[in-house]
C-alpha positions in Angstrom: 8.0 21.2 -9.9 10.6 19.7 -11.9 9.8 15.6 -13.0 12.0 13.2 -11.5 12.5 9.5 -12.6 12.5 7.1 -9.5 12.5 3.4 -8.9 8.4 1.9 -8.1 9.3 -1.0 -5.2 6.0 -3.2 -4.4 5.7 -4.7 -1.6 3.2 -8.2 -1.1 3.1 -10.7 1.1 -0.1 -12.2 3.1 -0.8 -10.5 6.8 0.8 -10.8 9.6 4.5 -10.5 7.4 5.3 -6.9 8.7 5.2 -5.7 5.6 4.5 -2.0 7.2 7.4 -2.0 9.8 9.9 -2.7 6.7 8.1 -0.6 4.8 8.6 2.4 7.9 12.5 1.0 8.4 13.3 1.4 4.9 11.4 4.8 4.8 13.4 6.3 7.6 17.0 4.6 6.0 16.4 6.8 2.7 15.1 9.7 5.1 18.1 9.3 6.7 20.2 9.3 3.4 18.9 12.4 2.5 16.3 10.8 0.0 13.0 10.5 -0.3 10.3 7.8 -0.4 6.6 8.1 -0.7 4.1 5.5 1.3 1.1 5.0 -1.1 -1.9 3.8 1.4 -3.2 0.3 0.0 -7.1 0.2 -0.4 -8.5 -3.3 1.6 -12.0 -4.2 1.4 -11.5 -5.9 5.5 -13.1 -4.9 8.3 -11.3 -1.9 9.4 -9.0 -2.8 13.0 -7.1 -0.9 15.0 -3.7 -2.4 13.6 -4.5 -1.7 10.1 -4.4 2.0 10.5 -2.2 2.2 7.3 -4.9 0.7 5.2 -7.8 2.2 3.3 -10.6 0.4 4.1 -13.1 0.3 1.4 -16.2 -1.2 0.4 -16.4 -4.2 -2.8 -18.6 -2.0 -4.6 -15.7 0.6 -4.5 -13.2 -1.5 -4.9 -14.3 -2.7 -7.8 -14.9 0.7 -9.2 -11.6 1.4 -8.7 -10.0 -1.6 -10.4 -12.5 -0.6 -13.5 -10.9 2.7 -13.6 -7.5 1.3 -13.9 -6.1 2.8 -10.4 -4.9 -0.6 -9.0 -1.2 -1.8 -10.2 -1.5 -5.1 -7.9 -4.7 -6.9 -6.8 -4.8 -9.7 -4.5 -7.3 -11.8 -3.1 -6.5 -13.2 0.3 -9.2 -15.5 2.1 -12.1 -13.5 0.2 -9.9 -10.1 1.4 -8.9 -7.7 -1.4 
């Protein structure tokens, strides 16, 4: 598989913002364009709920492992929430 240099877009913003639906609009757009964009699934330590199916929900133990290995390019902390 050949290497191709792309563009990294992050998106943040607290819950509730719809970060997902723009996230799916702009997906499809590209799709549509004949390009291609890739979804990385965001690791949360909440609860895990029915609307969050998008989200890898961990544990703080794991979390933290992760961040110690380097994996994470963004972490926030919302209301305790990573």
């Amino acid at each position: 598989m050949e290497k191709q240099k792309g563009k990294l877009v992050l998106v943040t913003g607290p819950s509730g913002v719809s970060k997902s639906t723009m996230i799916g609009h702009i997906i499809q757009i590209m799709a549509n364009k004949g390009m291609t964009a890739i979804y990385l699934t965001p690791d949360t330590t909440r609860k895990r709920r029915t609307e969050n199916e998008d989200k890898n929900c961990i544990t703080e133990e794991e979390f933290d492992e992760n961040a110690r290995q380097g994996l994470y390019y963004n972490v926030t902390n919302n209301n305790g929430v990573r």
